[in-house]
C-alpha positions, 0 to 999 in steps of 0.5 A: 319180402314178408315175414310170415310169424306162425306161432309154434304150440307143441301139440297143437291141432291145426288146420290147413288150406294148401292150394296149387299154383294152377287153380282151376287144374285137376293136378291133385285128384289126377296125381292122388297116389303120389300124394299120398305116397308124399304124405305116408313118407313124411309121417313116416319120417316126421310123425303126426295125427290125421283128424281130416283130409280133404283133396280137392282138384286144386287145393286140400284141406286138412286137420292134423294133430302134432305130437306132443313136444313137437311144433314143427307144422311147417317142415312136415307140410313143406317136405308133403309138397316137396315130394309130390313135386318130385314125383311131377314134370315141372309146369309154369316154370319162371326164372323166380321158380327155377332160381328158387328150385321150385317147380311151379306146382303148388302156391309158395304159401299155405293158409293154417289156422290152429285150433283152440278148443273142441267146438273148433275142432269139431267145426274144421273136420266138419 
């Protein structure tokens, strides 16, 4: 199995790429409000500034600031997907995916990429 090494910047502005499993489906644009609502729970439990969010069909991309003090990018992303596909019938479900409870909506990975200065920051909202 791989070994994802993501760094760990108190602060820090990052962005991110998030894609469905089903590339090609309309299950993000179709399902908007439970995203929403899975986002809105989890700043509510997890607090973090939003610079840029964009949803498309099948993927999303966004710009987040953490709180300082806080690098934990990762749960907070993890917790969004969890509970949009908990507000979702299971799809694409795979002895793999049911032995890891998934259901086969979103890609086990995220693409994130943390910004260093301002012209890159203003890059990724652009």
């Amino acid at each position: 199995m791989s070994q994802y090494t993501r760094p760990h910047i108190a602060g820090a502005a990052v962005f991110f790429t998030v894609a469905v499993a089903a590339r090609g489906t309309d299950v993000l644009t179709t399902h908007i409000e439970a995203l929403r609502a899975a986002v809105r729970d989890t700043r509510a439990e997890r607090p973090f500034g939003v610079a840029a969010w964009v949803v498309l069909p099948d993927h999303m991309h966004c710009v987040w600031q953490l709180p300082m003090g806080d690098s934990d990018y990762s749960v907070r992303m993890g917790a969004i997907k969890a509970r949009f596909s908990m507000a979702l019938e299971a799809r694409n479900q795979r002895a793999s995916r049911i032995l890891r409870r998934e259901k086969g909506i979103w890609q086990r990975r995220f693409y994130e990429h943390h910004i260093r200065d301002e012209n890159a920051f203003r890059a990724c909202v652009r």
